[in-house]
MMTF fields as JSON, N, C-alpha, C and O atoms, coordinates in Angstrom:
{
  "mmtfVersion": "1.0.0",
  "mmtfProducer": "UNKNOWN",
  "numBonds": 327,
  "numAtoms": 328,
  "numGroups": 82,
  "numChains": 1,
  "numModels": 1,
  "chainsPerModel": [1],
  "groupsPerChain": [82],
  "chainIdList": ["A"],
  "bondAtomList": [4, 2, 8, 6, 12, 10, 16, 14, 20, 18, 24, 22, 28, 26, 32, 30, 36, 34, 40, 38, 44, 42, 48, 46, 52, 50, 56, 54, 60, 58, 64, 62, 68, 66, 72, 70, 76, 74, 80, 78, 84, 82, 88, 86, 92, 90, 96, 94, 100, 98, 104, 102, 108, 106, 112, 110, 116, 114, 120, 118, 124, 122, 128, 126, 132, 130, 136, 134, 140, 138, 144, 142, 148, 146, 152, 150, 156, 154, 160, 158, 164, 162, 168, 166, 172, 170, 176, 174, 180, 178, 184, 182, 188, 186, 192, 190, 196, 194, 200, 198, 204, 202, 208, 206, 212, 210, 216, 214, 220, 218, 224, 222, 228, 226, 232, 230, 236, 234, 240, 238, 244, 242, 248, 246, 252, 250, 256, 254, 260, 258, 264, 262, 268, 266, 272, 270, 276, 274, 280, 278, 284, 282, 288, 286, 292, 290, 296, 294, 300, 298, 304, 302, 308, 306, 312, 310, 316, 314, 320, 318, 324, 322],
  "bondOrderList": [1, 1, 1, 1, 1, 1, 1, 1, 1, 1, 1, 1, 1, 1, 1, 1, 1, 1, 1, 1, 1, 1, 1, 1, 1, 1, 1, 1, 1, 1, 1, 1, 1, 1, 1, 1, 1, 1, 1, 1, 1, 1, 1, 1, 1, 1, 1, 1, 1, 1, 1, 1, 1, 1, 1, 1, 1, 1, 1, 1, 1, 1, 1, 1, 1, 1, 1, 1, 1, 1, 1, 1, 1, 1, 1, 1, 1, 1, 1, 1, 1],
  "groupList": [{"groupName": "UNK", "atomNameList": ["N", "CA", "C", "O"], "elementList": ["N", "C", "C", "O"], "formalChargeList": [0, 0, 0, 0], "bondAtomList": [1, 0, 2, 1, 3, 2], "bondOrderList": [1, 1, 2], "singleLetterCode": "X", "chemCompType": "L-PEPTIDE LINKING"}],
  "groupTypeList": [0, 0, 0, 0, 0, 0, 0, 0, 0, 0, 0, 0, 0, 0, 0, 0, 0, 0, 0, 0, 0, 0, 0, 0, 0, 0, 0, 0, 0, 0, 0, 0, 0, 0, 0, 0, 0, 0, 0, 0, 0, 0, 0, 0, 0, 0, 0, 0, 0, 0, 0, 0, 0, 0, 0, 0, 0, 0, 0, 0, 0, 0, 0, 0, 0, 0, 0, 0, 0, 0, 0, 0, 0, 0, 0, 0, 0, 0, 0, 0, 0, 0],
  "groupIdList": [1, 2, 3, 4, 5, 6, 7, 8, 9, 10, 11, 12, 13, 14, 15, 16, 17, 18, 19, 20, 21, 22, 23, 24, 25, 26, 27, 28, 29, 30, 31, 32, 33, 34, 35, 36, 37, 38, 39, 40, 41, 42, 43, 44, 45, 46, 47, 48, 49, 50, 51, 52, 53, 54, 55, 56, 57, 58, 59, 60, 61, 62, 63, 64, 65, 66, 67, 68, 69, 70, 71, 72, 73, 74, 75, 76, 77, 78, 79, 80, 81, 82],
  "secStructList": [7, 7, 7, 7, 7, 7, 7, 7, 7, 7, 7, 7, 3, 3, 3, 3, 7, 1, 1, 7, 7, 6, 6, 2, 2, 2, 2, 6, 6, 7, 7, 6, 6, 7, 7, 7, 7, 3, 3, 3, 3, 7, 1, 7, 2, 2, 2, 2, 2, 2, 2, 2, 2, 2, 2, 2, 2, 2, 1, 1, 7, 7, 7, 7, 7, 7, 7, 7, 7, 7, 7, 1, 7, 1, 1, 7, 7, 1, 6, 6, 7, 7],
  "xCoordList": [1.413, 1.651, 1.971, 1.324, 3.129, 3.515, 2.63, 2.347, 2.386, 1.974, 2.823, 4.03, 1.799, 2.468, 2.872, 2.096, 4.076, 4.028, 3.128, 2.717, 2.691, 2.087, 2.677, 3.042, 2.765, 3.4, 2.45, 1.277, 3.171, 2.306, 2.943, 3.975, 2.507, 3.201, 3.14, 2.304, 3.778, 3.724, 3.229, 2.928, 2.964, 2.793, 3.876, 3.857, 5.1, 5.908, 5.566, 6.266, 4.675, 4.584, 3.223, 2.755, 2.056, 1.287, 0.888, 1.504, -0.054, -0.019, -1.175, -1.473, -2.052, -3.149, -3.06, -2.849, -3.165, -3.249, -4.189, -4.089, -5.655, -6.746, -7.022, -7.998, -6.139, -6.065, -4.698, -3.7, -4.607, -3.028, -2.622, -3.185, -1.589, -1.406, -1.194, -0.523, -1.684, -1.97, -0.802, -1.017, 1.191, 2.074, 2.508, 3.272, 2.361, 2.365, 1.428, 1.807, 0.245, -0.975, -0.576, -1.05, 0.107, 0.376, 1.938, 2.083, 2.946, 3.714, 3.578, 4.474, 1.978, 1.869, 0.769, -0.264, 0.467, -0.274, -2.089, -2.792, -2.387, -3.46, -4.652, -4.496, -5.97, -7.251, -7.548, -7.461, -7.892, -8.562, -9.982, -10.347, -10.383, -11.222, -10.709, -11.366, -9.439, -8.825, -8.332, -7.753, -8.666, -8.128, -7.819, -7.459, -8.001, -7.192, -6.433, -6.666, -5.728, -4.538, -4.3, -3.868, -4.625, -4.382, -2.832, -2.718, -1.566, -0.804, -0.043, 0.197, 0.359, 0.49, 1.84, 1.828, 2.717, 3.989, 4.037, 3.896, 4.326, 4.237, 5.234, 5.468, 5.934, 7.281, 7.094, 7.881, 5.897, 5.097, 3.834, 2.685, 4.536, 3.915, 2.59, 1.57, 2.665, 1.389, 0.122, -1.066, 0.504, -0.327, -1.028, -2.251, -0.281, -0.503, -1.485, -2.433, -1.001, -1.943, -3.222, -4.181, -3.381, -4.743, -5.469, -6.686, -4.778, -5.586, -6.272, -7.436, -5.162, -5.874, -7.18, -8.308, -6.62, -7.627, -9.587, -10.736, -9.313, -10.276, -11.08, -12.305, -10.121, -10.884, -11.175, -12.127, -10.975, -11.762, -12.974, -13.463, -13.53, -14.906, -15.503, -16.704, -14.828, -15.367, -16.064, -17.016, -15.501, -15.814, -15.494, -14.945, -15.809, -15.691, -14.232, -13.816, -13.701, -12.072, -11.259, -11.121, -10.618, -9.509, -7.85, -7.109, -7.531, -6.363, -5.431, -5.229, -4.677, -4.3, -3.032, -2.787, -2.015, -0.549, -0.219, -0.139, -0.065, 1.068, 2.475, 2.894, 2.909, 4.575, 4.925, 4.477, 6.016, 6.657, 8.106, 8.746, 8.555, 10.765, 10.605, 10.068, 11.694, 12.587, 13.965, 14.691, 14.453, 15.464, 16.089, 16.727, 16.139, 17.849, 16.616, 17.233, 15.818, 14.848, 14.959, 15.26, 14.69, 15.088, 14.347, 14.669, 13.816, 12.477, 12.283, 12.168, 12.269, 11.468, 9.733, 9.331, 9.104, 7.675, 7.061, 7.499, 5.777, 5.331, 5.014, 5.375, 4.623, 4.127, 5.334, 5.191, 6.729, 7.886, 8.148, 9.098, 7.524, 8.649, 8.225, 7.295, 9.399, 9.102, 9.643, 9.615],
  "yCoordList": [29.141, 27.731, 27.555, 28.064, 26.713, 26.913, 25.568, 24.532, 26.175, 25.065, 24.11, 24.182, 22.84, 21.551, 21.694, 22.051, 21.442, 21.12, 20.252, 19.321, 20.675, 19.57, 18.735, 19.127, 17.094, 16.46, 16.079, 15.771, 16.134, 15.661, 14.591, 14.856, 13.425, 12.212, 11.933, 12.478, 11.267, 10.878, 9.506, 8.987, 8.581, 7.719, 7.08, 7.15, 6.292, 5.876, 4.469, 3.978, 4.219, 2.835, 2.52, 2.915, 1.804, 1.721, 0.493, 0.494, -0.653, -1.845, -2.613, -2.945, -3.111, -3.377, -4.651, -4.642, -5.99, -7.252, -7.881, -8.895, -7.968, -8.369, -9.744, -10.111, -10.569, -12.412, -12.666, -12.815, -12.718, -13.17, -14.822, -15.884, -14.5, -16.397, -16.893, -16.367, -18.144, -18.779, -19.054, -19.249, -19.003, -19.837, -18.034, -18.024, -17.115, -15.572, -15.786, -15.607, -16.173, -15.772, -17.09, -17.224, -17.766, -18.756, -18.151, -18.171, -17.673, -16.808, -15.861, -15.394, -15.122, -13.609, -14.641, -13.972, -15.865, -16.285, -15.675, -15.332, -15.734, -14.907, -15.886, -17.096, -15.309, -16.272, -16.577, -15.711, -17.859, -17.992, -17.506, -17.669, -16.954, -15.737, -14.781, -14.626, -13.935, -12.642, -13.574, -14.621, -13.016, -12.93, -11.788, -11.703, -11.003, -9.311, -8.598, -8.781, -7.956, -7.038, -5.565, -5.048, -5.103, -4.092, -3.475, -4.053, -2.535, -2.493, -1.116, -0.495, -0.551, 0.58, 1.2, 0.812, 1.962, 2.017, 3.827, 4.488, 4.097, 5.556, 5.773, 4.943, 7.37, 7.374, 7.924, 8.145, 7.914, 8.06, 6.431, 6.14, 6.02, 4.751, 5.123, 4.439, 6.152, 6.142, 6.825, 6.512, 7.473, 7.921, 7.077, 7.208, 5.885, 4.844, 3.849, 3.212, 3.912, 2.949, 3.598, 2.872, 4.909, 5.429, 5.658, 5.796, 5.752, 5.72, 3.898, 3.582, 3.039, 2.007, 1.674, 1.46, 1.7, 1.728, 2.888, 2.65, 3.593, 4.548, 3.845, 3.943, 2.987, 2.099, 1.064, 0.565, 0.386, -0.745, -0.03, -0.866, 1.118, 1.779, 2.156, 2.4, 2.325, 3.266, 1.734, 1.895, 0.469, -0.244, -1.541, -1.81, -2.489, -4.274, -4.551, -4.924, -4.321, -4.444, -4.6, -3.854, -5.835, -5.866, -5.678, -5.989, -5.265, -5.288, -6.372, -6.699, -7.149, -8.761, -8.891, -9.841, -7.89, -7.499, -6.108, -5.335, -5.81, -4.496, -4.23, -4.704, -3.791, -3.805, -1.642, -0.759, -1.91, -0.275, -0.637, -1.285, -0.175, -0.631, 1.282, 2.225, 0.836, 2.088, 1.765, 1.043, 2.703, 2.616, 3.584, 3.807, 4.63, 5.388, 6.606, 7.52, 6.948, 8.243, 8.862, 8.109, 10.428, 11.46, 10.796, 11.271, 10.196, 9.734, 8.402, 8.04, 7.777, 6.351, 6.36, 7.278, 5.726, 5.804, 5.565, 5.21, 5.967, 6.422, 4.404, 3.87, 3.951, 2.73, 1.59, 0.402, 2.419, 1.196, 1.62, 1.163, 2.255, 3.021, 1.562, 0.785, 1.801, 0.844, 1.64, 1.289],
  "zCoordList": [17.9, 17.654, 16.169, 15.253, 16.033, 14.079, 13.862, 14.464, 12.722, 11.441, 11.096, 10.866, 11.073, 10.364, 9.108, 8.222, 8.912, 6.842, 6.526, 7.219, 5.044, 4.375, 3.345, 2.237, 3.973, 3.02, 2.072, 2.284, 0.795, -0.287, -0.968, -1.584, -0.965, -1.446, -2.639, -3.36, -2.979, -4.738, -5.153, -4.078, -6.17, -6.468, -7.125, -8.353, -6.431, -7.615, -8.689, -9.575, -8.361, -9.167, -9.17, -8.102, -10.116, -10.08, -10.959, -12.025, -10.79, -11.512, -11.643, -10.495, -12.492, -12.192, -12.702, -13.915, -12.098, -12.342, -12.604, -11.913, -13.562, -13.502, -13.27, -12.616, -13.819, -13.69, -12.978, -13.684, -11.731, -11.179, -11.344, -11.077, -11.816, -11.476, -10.632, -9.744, -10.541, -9.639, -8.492, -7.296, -9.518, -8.466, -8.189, -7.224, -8.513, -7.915, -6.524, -5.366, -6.927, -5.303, -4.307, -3.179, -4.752, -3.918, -3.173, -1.951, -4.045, -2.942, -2.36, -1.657, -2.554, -1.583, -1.197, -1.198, -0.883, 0.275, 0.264, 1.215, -1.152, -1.455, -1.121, -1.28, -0.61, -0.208, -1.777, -2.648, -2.002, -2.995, -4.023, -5.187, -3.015, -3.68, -4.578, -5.608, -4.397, -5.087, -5.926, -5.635, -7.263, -8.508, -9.276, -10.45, -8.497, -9.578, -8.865, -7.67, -9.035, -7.62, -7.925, -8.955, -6.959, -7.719, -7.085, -6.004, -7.29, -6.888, -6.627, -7.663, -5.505, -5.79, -4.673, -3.505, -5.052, -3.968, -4.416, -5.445, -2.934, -3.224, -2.031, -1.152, -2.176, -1.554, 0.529, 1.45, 0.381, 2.073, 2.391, 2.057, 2.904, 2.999, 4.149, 4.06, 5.14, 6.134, 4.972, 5.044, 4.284, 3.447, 2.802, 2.755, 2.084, 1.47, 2.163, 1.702, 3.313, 4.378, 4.632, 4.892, 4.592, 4.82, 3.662, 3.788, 2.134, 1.31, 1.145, 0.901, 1.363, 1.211, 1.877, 1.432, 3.202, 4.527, 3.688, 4.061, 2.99, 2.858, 1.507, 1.424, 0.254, -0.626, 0.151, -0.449, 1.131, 1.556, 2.429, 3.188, 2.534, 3.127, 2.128, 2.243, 0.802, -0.721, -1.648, -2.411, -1.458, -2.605, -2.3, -1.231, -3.219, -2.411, -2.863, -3.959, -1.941, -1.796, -0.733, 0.237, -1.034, 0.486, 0.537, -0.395, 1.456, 1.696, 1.85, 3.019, 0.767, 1.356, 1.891, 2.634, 1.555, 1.487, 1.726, 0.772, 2.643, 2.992, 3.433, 4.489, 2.974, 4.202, 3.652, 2.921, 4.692, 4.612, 4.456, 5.284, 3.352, 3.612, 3.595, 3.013, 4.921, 4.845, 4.541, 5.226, 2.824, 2.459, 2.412, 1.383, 3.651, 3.711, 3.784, 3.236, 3.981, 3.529, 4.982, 5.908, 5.255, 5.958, 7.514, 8.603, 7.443, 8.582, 8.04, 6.869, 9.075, 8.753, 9.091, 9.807, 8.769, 8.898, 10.4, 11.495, 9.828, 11.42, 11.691, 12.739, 11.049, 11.072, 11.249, 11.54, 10.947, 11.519, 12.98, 13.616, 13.344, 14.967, 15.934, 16.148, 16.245, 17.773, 18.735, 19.914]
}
């Protein structure tokens, strides 16, 4: 039986927002509770979803915004298939 490759994903972007403004959380539709964001885009988005998924079990943190764009890449994500 062959072996899976191992993908190893990257981090392309990373952003830490401690005070968001207010007409920003009002266009990502943010609960009024969150006031800091943290932000992060990496070039394997299921990866991305399970590291997030793994800080909201590690620490007092939620998930408020996710999406996946597939732009032209070899595979689209496991999380767009229909």
């Amino acid at each position: 039986m062959p072996a899976l490759d191992l993908i190893r994903p990257s981090v392309t972007a990373m952003r830490v927002i401690a005070s968001v403004n207010a007409e920003f959380a009002r266009e990502l539709k943010l609960p009024p509770h969150i006031r800091s964001l943290g932000l992060i885009s990496a070039d394997s988005d299921d990866v991305t979803y399970i590291a997030a998924d793994e800080a909201t079990k590690q620490a007092m943190v939620e998930v408020v915004y996710g999406r996946s764009l597939y732009a032209g890449a070899g595979t689209r994500p496991v999380t767009d298939c229909r």
